[in-house]
CHARMM internal coordinates of N, CA and C (Angstrom, degrees):
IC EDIT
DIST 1 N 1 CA 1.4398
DIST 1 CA 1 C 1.5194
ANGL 1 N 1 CA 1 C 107.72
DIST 1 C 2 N 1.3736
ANGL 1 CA 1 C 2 N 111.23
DIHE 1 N 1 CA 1 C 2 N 134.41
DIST 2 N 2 CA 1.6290
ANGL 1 C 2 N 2 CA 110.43
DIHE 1 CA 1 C 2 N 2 CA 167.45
DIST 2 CA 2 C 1.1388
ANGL 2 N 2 CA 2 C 132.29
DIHE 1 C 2 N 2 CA 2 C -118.72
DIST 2 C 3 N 1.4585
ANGL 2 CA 2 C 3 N 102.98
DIHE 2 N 2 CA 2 C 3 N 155.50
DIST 3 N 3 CA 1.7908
ANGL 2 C 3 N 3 CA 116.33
DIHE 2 CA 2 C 3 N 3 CA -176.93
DIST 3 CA 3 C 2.1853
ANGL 3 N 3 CA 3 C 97.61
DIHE 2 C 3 N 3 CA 3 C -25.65
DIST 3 C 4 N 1.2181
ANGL 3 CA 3 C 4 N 104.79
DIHE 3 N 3 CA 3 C 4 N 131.76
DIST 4 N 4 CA 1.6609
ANGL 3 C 4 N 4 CA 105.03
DIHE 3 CA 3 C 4 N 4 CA 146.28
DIST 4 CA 4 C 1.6081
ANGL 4 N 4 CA 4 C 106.64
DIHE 3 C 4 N 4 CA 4 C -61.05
DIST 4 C 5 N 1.3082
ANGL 4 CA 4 C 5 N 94.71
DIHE 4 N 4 CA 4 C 5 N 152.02
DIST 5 N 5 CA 1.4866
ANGL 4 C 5 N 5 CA 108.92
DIHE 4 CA 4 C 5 N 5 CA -169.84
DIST 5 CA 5 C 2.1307
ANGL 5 N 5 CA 5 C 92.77
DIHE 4 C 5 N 5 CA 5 C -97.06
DIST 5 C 6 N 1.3199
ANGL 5 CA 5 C 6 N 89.54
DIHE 5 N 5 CA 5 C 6 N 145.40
DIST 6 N 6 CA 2.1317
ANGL 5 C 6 N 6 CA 88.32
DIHE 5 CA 5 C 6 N 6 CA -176.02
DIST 6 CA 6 C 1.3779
ANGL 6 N 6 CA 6 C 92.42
DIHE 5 C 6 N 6 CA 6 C -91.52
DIST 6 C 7 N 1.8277
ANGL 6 CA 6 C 7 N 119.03
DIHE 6 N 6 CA 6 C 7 N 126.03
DIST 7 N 7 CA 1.6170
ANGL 6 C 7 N 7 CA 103.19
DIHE 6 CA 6 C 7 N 7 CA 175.47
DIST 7 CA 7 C 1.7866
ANGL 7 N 7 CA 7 C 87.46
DIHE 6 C 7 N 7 CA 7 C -116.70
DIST 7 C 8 N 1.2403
ANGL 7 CA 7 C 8 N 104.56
DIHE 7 N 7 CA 7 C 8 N 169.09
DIST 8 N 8 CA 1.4663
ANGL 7 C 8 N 8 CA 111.27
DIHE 7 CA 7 C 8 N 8 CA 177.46
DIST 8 CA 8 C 1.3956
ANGL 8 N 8 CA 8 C 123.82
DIHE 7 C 8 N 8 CA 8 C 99.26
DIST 8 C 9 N 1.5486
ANGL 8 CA 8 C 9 N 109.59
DIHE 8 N 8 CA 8 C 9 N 4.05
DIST 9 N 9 CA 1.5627
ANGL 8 C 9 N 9 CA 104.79
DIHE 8 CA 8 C 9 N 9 CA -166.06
DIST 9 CA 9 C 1.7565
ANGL 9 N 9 CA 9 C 101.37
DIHE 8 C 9 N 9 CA 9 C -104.27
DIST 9 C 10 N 1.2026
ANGL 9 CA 9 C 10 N 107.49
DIHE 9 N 9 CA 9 C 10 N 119.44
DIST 10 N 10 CA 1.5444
ANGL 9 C 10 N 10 CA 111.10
DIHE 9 CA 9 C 10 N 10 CA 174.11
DIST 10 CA 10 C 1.3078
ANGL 10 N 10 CA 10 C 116.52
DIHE 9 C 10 N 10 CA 10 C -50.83
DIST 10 C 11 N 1.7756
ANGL 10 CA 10 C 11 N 117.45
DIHE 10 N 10 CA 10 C 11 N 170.83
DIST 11 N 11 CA 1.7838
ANGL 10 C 11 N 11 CA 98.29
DIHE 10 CA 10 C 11 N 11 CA 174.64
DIST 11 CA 11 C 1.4541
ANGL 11 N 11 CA 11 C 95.92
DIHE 10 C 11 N 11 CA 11 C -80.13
DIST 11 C 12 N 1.4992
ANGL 11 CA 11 C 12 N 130.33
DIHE 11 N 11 CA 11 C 12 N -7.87
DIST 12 N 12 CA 1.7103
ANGL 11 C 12 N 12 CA 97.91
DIHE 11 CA 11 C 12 N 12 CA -176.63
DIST 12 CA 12 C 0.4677
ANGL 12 N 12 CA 12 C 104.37
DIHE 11 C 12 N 12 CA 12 C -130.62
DIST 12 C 13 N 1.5624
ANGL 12 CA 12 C 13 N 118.25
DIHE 12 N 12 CA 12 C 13 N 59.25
DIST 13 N 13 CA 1.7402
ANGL 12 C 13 N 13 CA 128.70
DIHE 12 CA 12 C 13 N 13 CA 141.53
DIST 13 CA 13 C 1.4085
ANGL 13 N 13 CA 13 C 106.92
DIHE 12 C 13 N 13 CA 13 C -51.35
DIST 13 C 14 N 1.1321
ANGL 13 CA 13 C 14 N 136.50
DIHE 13 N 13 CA 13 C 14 N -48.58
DIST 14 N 14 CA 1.3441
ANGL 13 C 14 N 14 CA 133.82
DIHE 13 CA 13 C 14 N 14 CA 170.08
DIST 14 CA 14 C 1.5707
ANGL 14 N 14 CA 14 C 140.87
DIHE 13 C 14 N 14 CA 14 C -21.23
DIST 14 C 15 N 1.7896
ANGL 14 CA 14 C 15 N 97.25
DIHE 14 N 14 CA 14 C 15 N -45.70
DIST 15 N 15 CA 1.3451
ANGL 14 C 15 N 15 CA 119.10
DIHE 14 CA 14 C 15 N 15 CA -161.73
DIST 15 CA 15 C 1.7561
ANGL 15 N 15 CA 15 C 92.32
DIHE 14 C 15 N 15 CA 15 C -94.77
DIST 15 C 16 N 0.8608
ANGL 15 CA 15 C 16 N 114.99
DIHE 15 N 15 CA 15 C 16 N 141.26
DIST 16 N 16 CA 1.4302
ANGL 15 C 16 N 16 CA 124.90
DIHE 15 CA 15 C 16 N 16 CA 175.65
DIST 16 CA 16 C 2.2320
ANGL 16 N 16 CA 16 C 104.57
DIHE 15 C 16 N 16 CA 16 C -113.37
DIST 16 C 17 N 1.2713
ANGL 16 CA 16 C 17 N 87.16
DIHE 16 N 16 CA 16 C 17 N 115.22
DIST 17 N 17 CA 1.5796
ANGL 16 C 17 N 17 CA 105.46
DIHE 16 CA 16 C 17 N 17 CA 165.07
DIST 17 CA 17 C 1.3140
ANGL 17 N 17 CA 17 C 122.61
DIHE 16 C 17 N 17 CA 17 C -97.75
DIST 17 C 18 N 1.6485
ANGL 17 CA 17 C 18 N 119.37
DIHE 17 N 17 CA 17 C 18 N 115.75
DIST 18 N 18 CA 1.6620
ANGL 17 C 18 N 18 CA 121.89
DIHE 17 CA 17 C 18 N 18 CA 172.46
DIST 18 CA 18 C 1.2884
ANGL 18 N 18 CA 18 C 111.28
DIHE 17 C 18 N 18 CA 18 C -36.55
DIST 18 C 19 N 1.4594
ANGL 18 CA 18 C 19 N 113.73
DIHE 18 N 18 CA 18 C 19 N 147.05
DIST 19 N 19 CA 1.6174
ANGL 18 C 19 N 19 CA 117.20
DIHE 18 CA 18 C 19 N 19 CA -167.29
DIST 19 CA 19 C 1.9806
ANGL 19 N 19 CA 19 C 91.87
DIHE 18 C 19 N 19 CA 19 C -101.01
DIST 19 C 20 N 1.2600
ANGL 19 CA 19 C 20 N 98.09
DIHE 19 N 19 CA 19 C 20 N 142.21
DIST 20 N 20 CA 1.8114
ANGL 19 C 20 N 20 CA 98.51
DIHE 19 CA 19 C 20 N 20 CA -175.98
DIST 20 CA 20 C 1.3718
ANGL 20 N 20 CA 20 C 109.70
DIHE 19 C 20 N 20 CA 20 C -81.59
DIST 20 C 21 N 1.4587
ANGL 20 CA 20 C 21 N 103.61
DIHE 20 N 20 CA 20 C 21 N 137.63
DIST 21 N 21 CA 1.4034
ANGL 20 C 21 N 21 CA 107.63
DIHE 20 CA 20 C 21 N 21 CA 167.76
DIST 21 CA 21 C 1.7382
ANGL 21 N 21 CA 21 C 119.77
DIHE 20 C 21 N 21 CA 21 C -83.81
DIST 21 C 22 N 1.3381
ANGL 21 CA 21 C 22 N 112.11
DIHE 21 N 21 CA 21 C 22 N 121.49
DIST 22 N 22 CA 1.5060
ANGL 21 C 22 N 22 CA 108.16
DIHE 21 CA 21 C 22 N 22 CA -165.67
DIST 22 CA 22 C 1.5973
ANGL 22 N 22 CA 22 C 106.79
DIHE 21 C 22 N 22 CA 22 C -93.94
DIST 22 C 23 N 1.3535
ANGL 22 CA 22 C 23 N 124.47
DIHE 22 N 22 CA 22 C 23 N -29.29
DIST 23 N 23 CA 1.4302
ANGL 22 C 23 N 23 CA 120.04
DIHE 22 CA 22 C 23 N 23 CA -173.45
DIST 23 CA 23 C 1.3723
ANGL 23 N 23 CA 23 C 98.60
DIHE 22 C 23 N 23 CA 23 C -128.65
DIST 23 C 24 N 1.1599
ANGL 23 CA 23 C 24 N 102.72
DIHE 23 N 23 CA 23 C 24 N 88.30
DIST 24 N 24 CA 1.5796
ANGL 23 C 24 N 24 CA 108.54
DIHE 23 CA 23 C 24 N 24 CA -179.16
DIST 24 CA 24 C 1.5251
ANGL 24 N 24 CA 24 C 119.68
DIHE 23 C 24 N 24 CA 24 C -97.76
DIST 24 C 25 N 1.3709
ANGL 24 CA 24 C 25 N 99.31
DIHE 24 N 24 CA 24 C 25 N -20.37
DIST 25 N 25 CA 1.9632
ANGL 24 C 25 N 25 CA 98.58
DIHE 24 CA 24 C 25 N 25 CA 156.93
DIST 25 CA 25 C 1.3639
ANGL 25 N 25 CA 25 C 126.48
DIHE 24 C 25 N 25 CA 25 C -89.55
DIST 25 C 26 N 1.3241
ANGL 25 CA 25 C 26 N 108.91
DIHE 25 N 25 CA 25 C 26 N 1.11
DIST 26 N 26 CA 1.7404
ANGL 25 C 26 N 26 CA 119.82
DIHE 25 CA 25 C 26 N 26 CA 174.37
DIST 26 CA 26 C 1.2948
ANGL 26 N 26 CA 26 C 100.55
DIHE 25 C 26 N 26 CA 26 C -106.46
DIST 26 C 27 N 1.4020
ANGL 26 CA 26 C 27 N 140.94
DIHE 26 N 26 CA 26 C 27 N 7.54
DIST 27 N 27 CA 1.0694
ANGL 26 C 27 N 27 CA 146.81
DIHE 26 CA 26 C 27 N 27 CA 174.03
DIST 27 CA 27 C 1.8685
ANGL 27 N 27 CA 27 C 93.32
DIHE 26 C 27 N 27 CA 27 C -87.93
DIST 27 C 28 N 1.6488
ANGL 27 CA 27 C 28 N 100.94
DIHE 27 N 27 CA 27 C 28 N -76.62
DIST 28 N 28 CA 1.0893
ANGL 27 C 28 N 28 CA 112.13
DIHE 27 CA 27 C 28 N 28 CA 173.98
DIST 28 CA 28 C 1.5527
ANGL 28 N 28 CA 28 C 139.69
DIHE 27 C 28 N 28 CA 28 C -32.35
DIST 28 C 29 N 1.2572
ANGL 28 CA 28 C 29 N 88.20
DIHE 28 N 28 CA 28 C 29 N -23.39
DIST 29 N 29 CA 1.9836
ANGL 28 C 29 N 29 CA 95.81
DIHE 28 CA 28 C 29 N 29 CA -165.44
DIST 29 CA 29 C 1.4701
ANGL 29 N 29 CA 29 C 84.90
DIHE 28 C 29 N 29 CA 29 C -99.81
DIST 29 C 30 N 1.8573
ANGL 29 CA 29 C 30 N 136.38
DIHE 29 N 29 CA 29 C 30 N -33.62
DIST 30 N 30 CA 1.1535
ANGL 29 C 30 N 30 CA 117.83
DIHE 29 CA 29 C 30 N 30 CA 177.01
DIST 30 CA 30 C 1.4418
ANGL 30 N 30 CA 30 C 126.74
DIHE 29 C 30 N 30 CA 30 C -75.33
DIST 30 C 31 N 1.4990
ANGL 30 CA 30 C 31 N 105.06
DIHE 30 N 30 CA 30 C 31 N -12.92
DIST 31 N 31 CA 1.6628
ANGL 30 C 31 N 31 CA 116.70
DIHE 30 CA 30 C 31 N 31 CA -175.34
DIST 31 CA 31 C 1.5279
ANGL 31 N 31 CA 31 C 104.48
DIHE 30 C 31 N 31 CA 31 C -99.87
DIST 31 C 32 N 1.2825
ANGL 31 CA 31 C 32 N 125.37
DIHE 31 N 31 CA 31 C 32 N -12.92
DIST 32 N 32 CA 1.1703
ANGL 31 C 32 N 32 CA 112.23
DIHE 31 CA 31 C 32 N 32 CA -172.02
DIST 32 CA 32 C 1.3703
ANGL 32 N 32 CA 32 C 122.56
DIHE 31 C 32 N 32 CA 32 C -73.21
DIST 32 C 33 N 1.4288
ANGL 32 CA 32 C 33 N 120.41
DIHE 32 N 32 CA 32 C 33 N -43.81
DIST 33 N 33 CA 1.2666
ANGL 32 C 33 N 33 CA 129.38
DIHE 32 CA 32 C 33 N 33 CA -160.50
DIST 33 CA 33 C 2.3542
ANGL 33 N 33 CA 33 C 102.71
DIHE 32 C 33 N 33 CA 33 C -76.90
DIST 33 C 34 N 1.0063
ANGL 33 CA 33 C 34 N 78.54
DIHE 33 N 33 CA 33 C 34 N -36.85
DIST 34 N 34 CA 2.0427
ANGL 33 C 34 N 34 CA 95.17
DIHE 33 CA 33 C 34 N 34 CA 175.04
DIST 34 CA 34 C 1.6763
ANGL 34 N 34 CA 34 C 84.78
DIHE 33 C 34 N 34 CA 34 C -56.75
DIST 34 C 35 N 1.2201
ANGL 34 CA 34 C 35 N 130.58
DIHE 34 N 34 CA 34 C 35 N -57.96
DIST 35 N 35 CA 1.1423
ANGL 34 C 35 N 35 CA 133.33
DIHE 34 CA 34 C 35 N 35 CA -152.77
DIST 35 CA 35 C 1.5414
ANGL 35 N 35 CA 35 C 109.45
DIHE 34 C 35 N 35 CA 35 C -74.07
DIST 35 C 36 N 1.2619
ANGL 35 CA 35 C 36 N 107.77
DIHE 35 N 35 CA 35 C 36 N -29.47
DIST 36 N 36 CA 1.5789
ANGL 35 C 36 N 36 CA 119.05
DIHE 35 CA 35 C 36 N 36 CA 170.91
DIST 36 CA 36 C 1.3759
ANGL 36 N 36 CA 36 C 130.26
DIHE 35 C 36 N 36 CA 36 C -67.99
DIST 36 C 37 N 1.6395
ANGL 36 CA 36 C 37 N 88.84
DIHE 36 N 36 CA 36 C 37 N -58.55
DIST 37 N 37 CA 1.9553
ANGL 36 C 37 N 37 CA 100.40
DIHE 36 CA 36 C 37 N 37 CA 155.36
DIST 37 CA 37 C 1.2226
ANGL 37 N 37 CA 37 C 115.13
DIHE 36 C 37 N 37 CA 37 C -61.71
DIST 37 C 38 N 0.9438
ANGL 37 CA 37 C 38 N 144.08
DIHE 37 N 37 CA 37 C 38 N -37.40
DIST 38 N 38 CA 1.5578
ANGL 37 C 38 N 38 CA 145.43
DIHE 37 CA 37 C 38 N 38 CA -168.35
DIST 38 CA 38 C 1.7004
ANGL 38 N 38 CA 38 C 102.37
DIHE 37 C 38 N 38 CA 38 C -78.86
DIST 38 C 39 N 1.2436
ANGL 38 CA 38 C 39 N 131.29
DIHE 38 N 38 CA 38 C 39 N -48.46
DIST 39 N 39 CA 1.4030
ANGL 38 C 39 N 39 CA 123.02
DIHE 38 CA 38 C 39 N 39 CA 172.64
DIST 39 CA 39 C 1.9096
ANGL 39 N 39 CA 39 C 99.61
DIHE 38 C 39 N 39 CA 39 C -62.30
DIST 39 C 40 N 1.3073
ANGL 39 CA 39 C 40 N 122.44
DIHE 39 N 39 CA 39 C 40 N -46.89
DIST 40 N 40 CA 1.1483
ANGL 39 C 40 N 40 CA 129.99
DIHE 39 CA 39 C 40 N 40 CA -173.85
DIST 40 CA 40 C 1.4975
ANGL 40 N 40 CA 40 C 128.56
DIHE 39 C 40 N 40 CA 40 C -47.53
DIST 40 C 41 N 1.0837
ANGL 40 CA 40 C 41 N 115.75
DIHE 40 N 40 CA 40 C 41 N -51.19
DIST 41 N 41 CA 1.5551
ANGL 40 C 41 N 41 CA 152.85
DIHE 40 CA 40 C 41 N 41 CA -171.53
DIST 41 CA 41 C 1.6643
ANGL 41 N 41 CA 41 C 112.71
DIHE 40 C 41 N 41 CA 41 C -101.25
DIST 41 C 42 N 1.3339
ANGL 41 CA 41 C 42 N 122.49
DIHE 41 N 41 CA 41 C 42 N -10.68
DIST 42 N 42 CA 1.2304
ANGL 41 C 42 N 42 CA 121.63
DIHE 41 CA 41 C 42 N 42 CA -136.48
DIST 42 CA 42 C 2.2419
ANGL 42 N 42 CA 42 C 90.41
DIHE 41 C 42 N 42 CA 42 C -137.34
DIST 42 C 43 N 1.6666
ANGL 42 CA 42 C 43 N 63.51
DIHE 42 N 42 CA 42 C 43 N -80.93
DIST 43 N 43 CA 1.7972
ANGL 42 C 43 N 43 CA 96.64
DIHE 42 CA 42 C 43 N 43 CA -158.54
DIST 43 CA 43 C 1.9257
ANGL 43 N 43 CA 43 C 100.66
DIHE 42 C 43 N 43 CA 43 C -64.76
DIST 43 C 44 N 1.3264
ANGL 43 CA 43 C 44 N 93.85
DIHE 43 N 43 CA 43 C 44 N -46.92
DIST 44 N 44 CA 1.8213
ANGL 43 C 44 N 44 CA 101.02
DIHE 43 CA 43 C 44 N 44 CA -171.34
DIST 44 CA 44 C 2.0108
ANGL 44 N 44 CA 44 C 109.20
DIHE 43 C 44 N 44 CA 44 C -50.61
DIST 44 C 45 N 1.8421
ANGL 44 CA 44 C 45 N 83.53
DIHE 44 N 44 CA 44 C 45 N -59.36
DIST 45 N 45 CA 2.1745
ANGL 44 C 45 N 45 CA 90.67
DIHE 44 CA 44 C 45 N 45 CA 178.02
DIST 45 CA 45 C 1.3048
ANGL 45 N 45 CA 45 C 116.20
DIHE 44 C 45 N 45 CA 45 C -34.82
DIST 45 C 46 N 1.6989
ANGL 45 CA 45 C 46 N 104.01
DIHE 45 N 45 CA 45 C 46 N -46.26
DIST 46 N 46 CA 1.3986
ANGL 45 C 46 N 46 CA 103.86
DIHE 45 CA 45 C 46 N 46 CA -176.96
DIST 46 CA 46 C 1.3565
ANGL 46 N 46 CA 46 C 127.98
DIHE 45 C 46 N 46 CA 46 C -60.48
DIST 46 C 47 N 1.3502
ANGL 46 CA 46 C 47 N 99.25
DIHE 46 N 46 CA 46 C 47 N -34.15
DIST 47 N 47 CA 1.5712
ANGL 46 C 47 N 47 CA 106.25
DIHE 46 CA 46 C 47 N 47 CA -177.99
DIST 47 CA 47 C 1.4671
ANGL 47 N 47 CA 47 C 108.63
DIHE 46 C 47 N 47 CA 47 C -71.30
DIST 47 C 48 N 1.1431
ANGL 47 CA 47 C 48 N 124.14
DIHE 47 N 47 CA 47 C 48 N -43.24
DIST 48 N 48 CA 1.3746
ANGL 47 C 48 N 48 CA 114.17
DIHE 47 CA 47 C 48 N 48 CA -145.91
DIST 48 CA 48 C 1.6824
ANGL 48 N 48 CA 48 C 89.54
DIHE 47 C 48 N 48 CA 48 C -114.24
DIST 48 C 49 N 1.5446
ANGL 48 CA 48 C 49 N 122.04
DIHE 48 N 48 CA 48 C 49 N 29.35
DIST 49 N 49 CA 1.0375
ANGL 48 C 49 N 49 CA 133.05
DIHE 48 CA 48 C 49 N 49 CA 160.46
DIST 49 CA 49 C 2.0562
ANGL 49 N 49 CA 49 C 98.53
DIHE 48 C 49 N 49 CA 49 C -99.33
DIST 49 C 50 N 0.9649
ANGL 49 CA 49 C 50 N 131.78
DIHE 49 N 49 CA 49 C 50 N -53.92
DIST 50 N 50 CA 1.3113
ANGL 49 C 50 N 50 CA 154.31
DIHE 49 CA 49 C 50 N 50 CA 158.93
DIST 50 CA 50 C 1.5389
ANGL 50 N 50 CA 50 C 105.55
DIHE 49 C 50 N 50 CA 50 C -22.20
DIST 50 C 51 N 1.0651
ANGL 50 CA 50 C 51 N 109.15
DIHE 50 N 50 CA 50 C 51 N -47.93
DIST 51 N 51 CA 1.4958
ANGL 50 C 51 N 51 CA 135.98
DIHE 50 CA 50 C 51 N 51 CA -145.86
DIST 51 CA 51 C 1.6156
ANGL 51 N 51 CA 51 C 80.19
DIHE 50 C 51 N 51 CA 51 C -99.03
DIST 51 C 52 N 1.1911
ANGL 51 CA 51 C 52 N 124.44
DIHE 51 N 51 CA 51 C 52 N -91.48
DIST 52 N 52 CA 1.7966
ANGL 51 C 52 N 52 CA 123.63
DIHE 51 CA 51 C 52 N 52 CA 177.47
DIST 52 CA 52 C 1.7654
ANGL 52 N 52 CA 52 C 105.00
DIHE 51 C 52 N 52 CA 52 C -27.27
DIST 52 C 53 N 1.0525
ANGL 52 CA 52 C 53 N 124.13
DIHE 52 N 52 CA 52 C 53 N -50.30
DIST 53 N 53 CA 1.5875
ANGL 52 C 53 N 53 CA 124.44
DIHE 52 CA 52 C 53 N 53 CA -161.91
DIST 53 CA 53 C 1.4198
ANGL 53 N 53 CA 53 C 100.51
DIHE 52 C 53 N 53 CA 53 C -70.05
DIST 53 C 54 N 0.9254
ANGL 53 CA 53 C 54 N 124.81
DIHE 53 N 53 CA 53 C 54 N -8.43
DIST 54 N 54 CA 1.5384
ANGL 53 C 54 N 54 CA 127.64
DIHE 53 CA 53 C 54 N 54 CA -160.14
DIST 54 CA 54 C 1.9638
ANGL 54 N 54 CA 54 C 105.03
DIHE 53 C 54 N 54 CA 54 C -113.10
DIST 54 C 55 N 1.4140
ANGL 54 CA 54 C 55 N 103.11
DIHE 54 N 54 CA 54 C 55 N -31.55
DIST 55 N 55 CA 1.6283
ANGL 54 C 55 N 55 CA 103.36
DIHE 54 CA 54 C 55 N 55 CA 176.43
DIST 55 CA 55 C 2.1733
ANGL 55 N 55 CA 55 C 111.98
DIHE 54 C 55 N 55 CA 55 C -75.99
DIST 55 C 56 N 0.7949
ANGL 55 CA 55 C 56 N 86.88
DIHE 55 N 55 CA 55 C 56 N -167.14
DIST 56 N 56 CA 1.9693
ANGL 55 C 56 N 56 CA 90.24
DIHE 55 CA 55 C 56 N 56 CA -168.71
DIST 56 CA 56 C 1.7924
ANGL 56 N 56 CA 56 C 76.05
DIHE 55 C 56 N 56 CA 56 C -158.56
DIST 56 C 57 N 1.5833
ANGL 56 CA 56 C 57 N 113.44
DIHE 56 N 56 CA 56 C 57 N 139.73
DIST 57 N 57 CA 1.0940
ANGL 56 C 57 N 57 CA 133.40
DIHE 56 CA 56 C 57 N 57 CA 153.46
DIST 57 CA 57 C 1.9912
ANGL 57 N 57 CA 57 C 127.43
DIHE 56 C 57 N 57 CA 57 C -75.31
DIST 57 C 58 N 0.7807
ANGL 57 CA 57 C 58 N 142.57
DIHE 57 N 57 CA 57 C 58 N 102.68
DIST 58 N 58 CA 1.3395
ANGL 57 C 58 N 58 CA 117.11
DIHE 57 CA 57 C 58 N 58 CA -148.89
DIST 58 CA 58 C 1.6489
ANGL 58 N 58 CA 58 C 99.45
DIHE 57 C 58 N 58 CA 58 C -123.02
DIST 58 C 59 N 1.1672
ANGL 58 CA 58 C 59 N 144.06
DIHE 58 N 58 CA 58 C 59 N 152.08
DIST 59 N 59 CA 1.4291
ANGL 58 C 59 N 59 CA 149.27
DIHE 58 CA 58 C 59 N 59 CA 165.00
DIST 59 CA 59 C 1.4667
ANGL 59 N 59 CA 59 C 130.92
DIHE 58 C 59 N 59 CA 59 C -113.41
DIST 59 C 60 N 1.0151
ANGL 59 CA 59 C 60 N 113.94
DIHE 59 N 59 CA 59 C 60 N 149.01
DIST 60 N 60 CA 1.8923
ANGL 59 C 60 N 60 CA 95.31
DIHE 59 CA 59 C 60 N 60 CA -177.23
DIST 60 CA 60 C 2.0808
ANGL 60 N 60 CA 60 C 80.47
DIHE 59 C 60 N 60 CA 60 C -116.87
DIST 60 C 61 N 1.4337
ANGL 60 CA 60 C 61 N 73.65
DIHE 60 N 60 CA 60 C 61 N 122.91
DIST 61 N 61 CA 1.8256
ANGL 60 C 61 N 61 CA 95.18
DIHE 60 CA 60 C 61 N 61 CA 177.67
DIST 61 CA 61 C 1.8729
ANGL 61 N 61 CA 61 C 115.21
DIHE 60 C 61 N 61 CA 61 C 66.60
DIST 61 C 62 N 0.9456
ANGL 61 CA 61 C 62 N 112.60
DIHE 61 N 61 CA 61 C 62 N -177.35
DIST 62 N 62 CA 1.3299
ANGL 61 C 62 N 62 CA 110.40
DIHE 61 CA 61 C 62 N 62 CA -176.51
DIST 62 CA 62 C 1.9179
ANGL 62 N 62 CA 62 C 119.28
DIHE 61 C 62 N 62 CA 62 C -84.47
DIST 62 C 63 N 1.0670
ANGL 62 CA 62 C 63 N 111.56
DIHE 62 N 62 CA 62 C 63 N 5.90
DIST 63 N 63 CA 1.6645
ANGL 62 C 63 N 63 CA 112.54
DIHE 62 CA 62 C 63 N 63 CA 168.31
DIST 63 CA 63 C 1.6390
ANGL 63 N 63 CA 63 C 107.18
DIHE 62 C 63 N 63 CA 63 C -139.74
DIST 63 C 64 N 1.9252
ANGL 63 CA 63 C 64 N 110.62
DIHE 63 N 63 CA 63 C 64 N 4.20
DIST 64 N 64 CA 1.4992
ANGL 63 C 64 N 64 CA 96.83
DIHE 63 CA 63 C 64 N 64 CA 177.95
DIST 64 CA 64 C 1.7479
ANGL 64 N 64 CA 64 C 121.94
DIHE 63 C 64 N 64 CA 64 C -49.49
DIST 64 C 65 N 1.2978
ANGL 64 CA 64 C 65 N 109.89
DIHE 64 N 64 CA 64 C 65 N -176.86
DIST 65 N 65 CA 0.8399
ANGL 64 C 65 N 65 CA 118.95
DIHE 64 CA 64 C 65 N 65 CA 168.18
DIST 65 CA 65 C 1.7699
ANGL 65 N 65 CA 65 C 112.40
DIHE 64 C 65 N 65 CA 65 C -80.44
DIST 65 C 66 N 1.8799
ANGL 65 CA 65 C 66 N 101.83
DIHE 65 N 65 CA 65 C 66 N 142.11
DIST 66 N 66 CA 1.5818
ANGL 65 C 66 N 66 CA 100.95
DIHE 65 CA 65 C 66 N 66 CA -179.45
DIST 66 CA 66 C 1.0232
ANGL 66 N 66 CA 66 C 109.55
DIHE 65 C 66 N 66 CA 66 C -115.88
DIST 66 C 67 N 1.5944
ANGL 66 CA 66 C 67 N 120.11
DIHE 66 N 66 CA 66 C 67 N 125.73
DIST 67 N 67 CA 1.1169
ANGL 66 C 67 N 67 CA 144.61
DIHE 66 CA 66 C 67 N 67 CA 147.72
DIST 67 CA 67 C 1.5037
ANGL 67 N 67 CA 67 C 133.52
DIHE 66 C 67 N 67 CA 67 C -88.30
DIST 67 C 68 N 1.4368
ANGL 67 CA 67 C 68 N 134.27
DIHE 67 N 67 CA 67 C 68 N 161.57
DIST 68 N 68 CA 1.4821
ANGL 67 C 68 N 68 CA 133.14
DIHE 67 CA 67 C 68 N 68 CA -158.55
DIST 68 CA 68 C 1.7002
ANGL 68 N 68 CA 68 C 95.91
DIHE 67 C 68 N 68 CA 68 C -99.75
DIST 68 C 69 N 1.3654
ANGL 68 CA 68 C 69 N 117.78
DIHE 68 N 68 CA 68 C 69 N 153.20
DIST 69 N 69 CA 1.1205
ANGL 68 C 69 N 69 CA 116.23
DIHE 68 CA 68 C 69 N 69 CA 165.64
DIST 69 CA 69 C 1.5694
ANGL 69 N 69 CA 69 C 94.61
DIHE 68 C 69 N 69 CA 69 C -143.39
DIST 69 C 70 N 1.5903
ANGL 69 CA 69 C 70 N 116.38
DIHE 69 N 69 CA 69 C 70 N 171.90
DIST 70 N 70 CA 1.1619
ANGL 69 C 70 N 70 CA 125.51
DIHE 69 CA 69 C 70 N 70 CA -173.68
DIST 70 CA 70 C 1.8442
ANGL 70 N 70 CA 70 C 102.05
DIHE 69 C 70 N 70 CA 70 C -83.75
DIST 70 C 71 N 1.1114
ANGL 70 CA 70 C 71 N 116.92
DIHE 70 N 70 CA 70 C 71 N 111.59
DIST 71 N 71 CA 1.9115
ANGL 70 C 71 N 71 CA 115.16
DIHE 70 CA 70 C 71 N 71 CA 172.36
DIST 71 CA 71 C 1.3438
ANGL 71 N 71 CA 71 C 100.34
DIHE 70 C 71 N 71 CA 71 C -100.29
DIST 71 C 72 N 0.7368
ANGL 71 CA 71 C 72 N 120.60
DIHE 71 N 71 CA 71 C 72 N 25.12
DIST 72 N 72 CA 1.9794
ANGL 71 C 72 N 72 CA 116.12
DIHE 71 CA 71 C 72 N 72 CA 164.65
DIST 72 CA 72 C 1.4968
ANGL 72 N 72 CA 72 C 94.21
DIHE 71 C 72 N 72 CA 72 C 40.51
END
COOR INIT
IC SEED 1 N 1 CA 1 C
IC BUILD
């Protein structure tokens, strides 16, 4: 018994062409705002959680005044 033969295949079936984006500002106007809150709500805590873990509180004597310094 033999292989079926494949009929129908063009020669550039091979080559693959990017598919076009047709509404690419209705893409945009729906992704943007998710994208805003999401850095906002999301992306910012993290940072400036990062950002706190990284300072050291420091005092001069036991009632100085406290200021932040960088504690790596």
């Amino acid at each position: 018994m033999s292989a079926p033969a494949v009929v129908g295949i063009k020669a550039s079936a091979g080559r693959r062409t990017k598919p076009r984006v047709q509404h690419r500002k209705a893409i945009v106007t729906f992704v943007a705002p998710f994208g805003i809150l999401f850095a906002l709500f999301y992306l910012v805590p993290i940072g400036y959680a990062i950002h706190q873990s990284l300072q050291v509180i420091e005092r001069q004597g036991t009632f100085g005044q406290a200021h932040e310094v960088f504690g790596g």
